[in-house]
FITOR-502023 format. One record per atom (N, C-alpha, C, O): x negated, y, z. Coordinates in steps of 0.05 Angstrom, whole numbers, plus 5000, padded with zeros to 4 digits. Layout:
N
XYZ...
END
This chain:
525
313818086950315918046929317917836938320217916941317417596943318717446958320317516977322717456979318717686995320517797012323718027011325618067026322718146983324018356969326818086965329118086973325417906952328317776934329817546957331217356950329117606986330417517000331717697015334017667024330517867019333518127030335418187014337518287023335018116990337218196964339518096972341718196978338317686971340217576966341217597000343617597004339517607023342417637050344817847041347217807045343318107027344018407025347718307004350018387006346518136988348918026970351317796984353717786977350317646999351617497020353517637037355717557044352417867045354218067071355918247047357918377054355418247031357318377007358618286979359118406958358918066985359817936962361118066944360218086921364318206953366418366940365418526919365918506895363518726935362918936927359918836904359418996886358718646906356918616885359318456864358118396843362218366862363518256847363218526832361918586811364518646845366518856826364219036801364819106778360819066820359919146802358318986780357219096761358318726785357418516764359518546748358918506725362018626752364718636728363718856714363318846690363119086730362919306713361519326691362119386668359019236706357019226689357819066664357219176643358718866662359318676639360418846615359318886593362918926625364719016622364319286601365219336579362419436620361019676598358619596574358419726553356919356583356119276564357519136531356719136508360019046546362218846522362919186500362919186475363319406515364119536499362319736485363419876468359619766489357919906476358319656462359819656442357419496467356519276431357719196409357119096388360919306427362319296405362919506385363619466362362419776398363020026384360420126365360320246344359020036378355920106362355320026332355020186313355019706330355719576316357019656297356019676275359219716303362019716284361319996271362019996247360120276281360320426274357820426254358420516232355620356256352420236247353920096226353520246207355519906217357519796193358319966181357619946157360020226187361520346185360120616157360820736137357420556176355720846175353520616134353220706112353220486140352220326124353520226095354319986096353720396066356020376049354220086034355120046012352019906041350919836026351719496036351519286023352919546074353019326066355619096064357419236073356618916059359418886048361418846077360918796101363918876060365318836086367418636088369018626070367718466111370118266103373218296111374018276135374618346093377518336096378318296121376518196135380718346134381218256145383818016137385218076117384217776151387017606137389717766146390517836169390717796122394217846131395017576151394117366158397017726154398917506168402117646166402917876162403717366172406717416163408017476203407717306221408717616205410417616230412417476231412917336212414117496258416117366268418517586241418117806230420517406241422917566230424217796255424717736278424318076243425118196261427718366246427718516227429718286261432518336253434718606268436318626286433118806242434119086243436419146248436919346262438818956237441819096239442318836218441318756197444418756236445618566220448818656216450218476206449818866222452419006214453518906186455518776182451019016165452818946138452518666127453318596105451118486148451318196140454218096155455717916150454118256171456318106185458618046174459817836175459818416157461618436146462018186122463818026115459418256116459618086091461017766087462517646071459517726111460017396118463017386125463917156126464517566129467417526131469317686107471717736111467917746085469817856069468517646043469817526026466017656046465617526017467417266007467717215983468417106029469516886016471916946003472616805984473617176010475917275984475817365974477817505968473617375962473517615944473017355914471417165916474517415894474817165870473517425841473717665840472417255826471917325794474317255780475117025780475417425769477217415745477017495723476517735718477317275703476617255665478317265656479917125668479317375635481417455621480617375588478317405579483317265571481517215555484817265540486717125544484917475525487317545495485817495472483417535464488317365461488217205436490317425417492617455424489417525397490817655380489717565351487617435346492017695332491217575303490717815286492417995285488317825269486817995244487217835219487617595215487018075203487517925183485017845172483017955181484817565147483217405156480417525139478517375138480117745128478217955112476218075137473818095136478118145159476618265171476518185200478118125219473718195195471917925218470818125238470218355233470717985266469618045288467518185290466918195266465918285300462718355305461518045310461917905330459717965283458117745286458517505269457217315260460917585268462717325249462217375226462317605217461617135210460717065189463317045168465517125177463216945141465217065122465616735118463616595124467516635111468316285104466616255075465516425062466915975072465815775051466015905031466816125039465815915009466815984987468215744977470415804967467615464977468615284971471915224991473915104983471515345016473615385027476215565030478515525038474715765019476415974999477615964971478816154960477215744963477315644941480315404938482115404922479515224961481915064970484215234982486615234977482915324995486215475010487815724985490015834990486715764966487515934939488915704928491315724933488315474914489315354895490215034909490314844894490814994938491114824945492914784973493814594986493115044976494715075000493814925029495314905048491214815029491114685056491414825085491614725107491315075078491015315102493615445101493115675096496615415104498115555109498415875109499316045094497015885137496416135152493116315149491916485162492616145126489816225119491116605121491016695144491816745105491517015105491517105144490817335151492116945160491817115191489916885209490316655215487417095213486016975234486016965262486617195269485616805283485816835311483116905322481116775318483217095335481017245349480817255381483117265390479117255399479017175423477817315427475917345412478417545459477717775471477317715505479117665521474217745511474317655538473217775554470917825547473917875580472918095592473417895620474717695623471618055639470918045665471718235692470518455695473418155710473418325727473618195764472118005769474918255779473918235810477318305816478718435801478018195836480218085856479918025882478417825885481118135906480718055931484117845940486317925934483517605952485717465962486517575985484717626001488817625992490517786010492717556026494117616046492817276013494517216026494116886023494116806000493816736040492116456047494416266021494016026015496316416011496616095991496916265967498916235952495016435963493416455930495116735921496416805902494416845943496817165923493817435925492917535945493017485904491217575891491417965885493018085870489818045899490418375887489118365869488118155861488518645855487018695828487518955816489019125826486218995797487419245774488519135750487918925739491219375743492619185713490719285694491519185673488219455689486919395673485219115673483419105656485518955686483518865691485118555676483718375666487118545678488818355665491218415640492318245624491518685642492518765619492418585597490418455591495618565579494918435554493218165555492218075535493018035578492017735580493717545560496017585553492217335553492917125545493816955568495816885581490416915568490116665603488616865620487117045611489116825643488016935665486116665684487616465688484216645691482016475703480716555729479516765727480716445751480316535779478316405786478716155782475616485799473916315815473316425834473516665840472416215850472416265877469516195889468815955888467616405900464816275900464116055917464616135941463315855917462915515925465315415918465515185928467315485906469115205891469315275867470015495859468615065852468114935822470214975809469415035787472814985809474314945808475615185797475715385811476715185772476415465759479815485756480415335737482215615765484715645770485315895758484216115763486915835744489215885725492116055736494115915741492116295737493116525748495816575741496316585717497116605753500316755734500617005743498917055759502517255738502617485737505017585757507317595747504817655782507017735795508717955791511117955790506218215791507618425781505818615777503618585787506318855760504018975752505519305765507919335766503619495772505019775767502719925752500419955761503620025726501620135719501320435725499820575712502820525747502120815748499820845779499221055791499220645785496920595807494820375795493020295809495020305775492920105758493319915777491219845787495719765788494719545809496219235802498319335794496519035800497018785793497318695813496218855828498318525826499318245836499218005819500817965801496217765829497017475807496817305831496217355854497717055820497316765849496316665835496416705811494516435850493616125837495215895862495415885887496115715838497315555863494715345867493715205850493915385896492915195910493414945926495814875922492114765944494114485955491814525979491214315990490214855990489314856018489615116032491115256018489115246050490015526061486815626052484515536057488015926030485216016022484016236049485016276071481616346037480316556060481816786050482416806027482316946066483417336059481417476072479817426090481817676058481117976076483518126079485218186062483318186107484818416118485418756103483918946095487118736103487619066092486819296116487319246140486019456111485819696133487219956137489219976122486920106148488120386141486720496133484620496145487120646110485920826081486121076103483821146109488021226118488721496133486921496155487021666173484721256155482821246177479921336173478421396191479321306137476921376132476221656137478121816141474121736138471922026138469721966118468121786113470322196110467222296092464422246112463822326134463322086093460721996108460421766122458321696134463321616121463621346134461421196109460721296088460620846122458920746112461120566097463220626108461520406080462620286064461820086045459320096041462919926035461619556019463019546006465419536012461719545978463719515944462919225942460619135945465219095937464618805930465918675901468118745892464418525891464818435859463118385848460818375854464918325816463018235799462218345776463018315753459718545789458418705762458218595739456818405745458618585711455818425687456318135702454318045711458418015705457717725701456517675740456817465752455517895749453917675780454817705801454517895815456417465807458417365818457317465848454817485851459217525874457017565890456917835902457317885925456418025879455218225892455718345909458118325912454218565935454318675939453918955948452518925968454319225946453019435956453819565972456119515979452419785986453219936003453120206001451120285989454620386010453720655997456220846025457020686042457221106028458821246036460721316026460721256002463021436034465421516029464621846026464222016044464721875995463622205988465122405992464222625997467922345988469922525984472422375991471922145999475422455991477822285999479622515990479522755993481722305974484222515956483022555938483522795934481422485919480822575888483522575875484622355875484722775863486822795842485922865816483622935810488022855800487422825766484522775754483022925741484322535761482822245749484722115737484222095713486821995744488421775730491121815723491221935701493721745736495421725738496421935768495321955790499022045758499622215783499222085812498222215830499821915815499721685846497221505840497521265841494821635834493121555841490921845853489922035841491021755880489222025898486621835907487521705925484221755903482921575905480221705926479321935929479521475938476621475956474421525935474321365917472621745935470521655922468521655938468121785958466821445925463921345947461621265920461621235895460021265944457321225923456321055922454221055909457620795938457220525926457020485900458420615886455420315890454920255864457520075856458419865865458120215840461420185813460820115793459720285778461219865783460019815754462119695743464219695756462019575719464319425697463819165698462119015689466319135716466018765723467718795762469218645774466719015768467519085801470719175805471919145826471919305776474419255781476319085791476318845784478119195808479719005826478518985854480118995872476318965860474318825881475319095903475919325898475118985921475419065946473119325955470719255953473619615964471819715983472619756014474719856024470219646027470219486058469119676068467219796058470719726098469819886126467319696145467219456142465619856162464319656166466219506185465619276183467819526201470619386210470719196198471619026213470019046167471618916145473218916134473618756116475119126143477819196129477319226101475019266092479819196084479119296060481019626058483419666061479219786053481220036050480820136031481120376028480119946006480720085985479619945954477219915950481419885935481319795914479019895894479020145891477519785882474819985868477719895840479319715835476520255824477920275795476920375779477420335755475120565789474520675763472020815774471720845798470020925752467220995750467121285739468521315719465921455745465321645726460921645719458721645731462721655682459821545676459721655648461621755635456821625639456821755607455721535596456321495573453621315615453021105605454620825610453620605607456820855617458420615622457120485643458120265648455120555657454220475679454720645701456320825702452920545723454220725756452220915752449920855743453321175759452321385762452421615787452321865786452721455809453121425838456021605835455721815847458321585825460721695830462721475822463521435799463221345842465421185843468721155851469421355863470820985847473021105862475120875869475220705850476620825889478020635902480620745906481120965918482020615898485020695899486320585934486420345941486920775949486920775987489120505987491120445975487320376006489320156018492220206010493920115995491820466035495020406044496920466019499320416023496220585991497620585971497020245973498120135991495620115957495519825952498119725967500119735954498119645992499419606010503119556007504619376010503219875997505619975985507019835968509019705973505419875938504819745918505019405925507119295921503219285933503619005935505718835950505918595946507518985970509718905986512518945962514518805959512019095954514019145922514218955905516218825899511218935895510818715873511818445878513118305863510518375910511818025911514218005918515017775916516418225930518618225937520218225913521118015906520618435897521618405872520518505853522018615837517818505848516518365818515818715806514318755787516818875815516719105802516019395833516419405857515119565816515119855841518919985832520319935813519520205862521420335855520920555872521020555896520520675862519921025870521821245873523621305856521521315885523421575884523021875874520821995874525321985864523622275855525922435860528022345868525422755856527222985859527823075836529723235834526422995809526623075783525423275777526723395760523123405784522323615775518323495773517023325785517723695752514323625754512323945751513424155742509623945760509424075767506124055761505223825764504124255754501524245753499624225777498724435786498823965787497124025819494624225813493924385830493424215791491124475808492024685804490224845802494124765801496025095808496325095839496625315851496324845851497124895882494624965898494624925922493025055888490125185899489225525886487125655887491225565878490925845863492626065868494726125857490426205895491726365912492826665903494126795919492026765875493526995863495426885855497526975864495826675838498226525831500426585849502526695843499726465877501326475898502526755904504926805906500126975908501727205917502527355883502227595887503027315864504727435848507127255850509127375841507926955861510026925873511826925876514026865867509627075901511227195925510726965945512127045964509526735953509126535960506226445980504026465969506326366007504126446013502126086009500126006021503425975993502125665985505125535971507325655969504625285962505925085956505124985932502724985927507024885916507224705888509024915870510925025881508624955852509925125831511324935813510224795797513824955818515524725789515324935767515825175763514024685753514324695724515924595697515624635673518024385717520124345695521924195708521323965715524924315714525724125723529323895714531723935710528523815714529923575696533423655707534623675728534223675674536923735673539123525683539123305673541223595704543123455716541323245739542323075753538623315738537723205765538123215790540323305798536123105811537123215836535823515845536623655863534023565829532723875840535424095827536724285836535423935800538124175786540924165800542524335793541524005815543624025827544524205846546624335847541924205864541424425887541224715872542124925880539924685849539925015842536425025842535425245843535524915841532724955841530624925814530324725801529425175810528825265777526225225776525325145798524525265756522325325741520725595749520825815737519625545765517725855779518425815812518526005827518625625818520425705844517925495864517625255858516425605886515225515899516125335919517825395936514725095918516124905942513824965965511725045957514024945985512325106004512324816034510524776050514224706031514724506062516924376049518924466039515924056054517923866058518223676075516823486074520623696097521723606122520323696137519323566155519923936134518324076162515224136158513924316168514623946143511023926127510124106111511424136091507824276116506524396092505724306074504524096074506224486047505424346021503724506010504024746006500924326003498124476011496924365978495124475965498424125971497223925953499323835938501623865946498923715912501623555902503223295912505623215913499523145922500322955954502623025964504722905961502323225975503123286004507323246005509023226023507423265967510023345957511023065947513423015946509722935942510222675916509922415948511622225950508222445963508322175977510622205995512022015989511822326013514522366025516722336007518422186015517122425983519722355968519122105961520821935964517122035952516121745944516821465966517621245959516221535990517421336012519721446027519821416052521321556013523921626021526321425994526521435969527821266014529221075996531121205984532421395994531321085959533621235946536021175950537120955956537321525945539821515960540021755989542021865998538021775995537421806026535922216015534822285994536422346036535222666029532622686037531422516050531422936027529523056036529323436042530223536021528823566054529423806069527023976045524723896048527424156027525924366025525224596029527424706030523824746032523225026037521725106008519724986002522825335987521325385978521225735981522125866000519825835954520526125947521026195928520126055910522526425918523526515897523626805892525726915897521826935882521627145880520327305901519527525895520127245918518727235948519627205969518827255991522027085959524727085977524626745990524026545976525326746019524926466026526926256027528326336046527926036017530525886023530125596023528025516012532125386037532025216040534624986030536925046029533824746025535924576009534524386015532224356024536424246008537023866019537423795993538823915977535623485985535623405959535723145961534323025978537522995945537522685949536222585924536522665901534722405934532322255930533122065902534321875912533222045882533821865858532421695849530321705861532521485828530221235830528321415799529721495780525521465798525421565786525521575753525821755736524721155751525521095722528421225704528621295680530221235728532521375720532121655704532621725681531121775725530622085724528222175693528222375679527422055693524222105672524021815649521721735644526421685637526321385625523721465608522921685614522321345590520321365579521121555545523321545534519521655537519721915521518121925501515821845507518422005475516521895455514022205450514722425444511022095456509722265462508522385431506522525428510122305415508922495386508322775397508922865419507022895378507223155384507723315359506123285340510023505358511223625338509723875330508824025347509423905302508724155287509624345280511824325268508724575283511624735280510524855248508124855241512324915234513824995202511025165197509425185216510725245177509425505173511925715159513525655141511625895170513526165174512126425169509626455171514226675160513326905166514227015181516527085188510527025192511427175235509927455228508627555209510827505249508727865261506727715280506627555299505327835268501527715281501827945302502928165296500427855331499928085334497228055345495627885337496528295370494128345360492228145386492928095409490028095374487627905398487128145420486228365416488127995446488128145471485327895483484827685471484527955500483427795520482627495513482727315530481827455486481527285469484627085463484726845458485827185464488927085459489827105434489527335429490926955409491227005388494426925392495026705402496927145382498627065388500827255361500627465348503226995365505527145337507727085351507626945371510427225337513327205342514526975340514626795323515527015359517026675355518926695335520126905332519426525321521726475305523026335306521726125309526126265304528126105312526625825296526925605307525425835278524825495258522025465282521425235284520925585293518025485308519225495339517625405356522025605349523125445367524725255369525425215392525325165356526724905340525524675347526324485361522724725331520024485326518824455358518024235365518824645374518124565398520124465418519824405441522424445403524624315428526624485437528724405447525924765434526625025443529625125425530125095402531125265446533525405430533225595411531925795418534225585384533325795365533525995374531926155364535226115396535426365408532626495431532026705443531826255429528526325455527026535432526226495409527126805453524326915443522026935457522126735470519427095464518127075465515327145441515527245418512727045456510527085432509126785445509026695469508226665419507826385414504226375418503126455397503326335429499526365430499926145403501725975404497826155378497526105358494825885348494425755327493825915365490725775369489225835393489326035407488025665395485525665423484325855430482725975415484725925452483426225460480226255452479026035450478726485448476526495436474826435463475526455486472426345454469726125479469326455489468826675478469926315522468126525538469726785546468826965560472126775534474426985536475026885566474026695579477227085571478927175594481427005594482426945615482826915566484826655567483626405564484726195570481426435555480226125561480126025601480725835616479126265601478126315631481626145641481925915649484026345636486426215645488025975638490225895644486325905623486425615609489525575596491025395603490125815573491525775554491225625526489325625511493125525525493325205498495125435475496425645478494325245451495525365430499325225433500124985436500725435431503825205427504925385452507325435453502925485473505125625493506625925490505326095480510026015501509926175493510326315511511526215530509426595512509126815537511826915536512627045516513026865552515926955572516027195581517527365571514127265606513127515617510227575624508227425625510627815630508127865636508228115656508628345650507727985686507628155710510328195718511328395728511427965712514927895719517228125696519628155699515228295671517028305653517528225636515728105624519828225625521128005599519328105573519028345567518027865558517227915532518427775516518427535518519527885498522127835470520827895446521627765426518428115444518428115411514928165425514028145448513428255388510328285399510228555405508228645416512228685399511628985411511829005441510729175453513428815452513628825482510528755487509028915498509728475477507128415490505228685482503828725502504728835465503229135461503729185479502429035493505229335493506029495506505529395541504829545559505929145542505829025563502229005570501629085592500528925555498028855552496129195553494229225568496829345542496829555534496229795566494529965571498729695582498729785608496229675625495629845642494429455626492529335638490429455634489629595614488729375665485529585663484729375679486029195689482029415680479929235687480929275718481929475728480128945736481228935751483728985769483929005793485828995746488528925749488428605751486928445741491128565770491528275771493928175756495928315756493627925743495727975718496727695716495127515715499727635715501027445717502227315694504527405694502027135670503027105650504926825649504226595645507926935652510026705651510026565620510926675600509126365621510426175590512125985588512625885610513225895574513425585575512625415541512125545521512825145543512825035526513424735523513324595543514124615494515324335490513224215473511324325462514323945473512223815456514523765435513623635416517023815432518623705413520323555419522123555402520623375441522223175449523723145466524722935475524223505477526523515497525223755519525723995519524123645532523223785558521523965551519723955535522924245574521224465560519924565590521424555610517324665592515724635619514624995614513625125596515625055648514225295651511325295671510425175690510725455658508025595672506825805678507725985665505025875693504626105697501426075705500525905721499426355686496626395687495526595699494526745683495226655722495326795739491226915740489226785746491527155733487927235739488527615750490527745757485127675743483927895746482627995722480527895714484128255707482528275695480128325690479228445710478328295672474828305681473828515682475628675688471328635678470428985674469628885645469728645639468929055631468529045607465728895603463928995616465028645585463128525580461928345597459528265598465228235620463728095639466427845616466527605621
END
């Protein structure tokens, strides 16, 4: 035996290496049976308990700091603005919450006169909205809803205390947009304006403001769509994104991740007055426009051709080919001794290209005359009858052209008319010189007058006829009495395509044509 365990160890001497590597092994396979065994013998065992393992907190690991970045360079201009109108009620009728006076104090101001003005009370109205600074010594964008009808206007600025007192540079209300300053005594922070003609659908984007009072905020969301029309005001074509839009974010800035601002937040579509992921920003480069106006001289000045016109007709391609027209804008009224009436240019008459440009949109028609100074032309192409021609129109200021107009709306007489008969859910009578009168219209206009709202689910609902319009033609022939419209209506079969010329006034001058352009249906569709 002895002898055994001394050959070993020469046997291990002349081989050192090689008895390393398998003393490792061996270890090595032992460490891991004892650990797997074990664990599985635990595993396998529901009786006996088991110990947690401890959490632990990791290192900070910093995914994307893109929208911090932005942040950290736009948030400092971006200001809260409080608005607070003061108007007077009479003194019976009290606020929501407000309590009713003394009786003993009601009593004095009856038989003692200490209250003057006791019969008118002062009432205080205060709302909340968001402003981005554009210009380092206190020149402020915004929405004129958002200051409308102010008393005082109040500006803060997040980390200064210091609560500044606003004046009003200029307002345009046909883009909801304001200009205010605060005079300051240091150079404030701005954000940069961007180009609005740069965004895409699906770009990432940062609504900034102050929702409900919290100062601060911010979200992030995409650019859903670009050019939304008739939401607001004609010259408002707006970004919508799905940034969260709430009441308080008006005015506030929406940011590229660039930091640019390209676009004014204004308005929400909502049923609960909350965000309902459809939001909308009025494009920089309008702002832009707009605010180089306002601080220069205090007001917008626009230009126009004098004529107006329905934009979602400029997407309604039978419209077009009854015509004769292979796209454009269809005028629908155009203003007497203007600049469209000067040229000769009427009511039905397709504008198709201006200065060389296709006209695809009402955009496409309103922003070129719009930054064309007045005084100065613009080149049209339209059609007329299917016939193609071209004219040169000088550009007029448009307050001129359109002064403001009293929007009553007139009733017309009750008369005895010839009823005639319900076509296509259409309820319609003869015009009469006293019911063209009441609409603005020459007692000599005839026609047939639609009478009431087309019936639910009909074929003129479908063409979205109003009560008050009156049918002119129909398939470019003249209708004068209701026997023409028989006769005219009378000729139609299912799946005919059918063109119906009207016009109509509200009473106060201007009389607007139109045209309802379909297919007729098969029976019971």
């Amino acid at each position: 035996m002895g002898i055994q365990i001394r050959e070993l160890v020469a046997w291990i001497n002349k081989r050192k290496v090689f008895a390393s590597v398998l003393l490792v092994l061996t270890l090595g396979i032992g460490i891991i049976i004892g650990t797997l065994i074990p664990g599985h013998a635990a595993a396998t065992r529901s009786t006996s308990p088991i110990s947690p393992a401890l959490l632990t907190i990791p290192d900070p690991v910093n995914l994307s700091n893109g929208f911090a970045t932005v942040v950290s360079h736009v948030e400092p201009a971006i200001v809260n603005i409080s608005t607070t109108q003061v108007f007077e009620t009479p003194k019976g009728k009290l606020g929501p919450g407000q309590k009713g006076q003394d009786s003993f104090q009601d009593f004095f101001n009856k038989f003692f006169k200490q209250n003057p003005d006791a019969g008118q009370a002062e009432q205080a109205e205060r709302s909340l909205g968001s402003g981005v600074i554009v210009d380092r010594k206190g020149y402020i964008l915004t929405n004129d809803h958002v200051i409308d009808g102010a008393t005082k206007i109040q500006v803060a600025i997040d980390g200064d205390d210091t609560h500044y007192t606003a004046k009003v540079i200029g307002v345009d209300k046909m883009t909801d947009l304001a200009v205010i300053k605060i005079d300051v005594d240091h150079s404030l922070p701005v954000a940069h304006m961007g180009n609005s003609d740069g965004v895409k659908v699906g770009d990432w984007v940062l609504a900034f403001g102050s929702p409900f009072s919290l100062n601060g905020t911010v979200t992030a969301g995409i650019v859903s769509a670009k050019n939304r029309q008739n939401i607001g005001q004609q010259f408002q074509n707006f970004i919508q994104t799905d940034a969260a839009i709430n009441p308080g974010n008006s005015g506030g800035p929406l940011v590229n991740l660039a930091g640019e601002v390209i676009g004014i937040n204004t308005a929400i579509y909502t049923g609960s007055r909350g965000f309902e992921g459809v939001g909308f920003a009025l494009p920089s480069n309008t702002a832009v426009g707009v605010y180089n106006q306002l601080v220069t001289q205090g007001h917008v000045t626009r230009g126009s051709i004098g004529i107006k016109f329905q934009d979602n007709q400029t997407q309604d391609a039978l419209l077009h080919k009854e015509l004769g027209a292979p796209y454009g804008v269809v005028v629908q009224y155009v203003t007497p001794n203007g600049p469209a009436a000067k040229v000769g240019l009427q009511p039905g008459d397709v504008i198709s290209a201006i200065n060389g440009q296709q006209v695809h949109a009402g955009s496409d028609l309103i922003n070129p005359v719009v930054d064309t100074p007045i005084g100065h032309s613009v080149n049209l192409t339209y059609y007329r009858n299917g016939k193609q021609a071209n004219t040169s129109v000088v550009v007029a200021d448009m307050d001129k052209i359109f002064p403001d107009q009293d929007d009553d709306d007139a009733t017309p007489t009750d008369a005895e008319v010839e009823q005639g008969p319900t076509t296509f859910g259409l309820h319609v009578e003869a015009l009469t010189p006293d019911v063209a009168r009441h609409l603005g219209m020459k007692s000599t206009q005839t026609g047939v007058i639609v009478t009431g709202e087309p019936d639910p689910t009909s074929f003129a609902e479908d063409l979205q006829f109003h009560r008050g319009e009156v049918i002119v033609e129909i398939n470019h022939v003249a209708i004068n009495t209701i026997q023409d419209y028989k006769q005219a209506t009378e000729k139609l079969k299912p799946g005919d395509d059918v063109l119906f010329k009207v016009i109509y006034g509200d009473g106060t001058g201007p009389i607007y044509t139109m045209f309802h352009a379909g297919k007729i249906p098969q029976p019971g569709q």
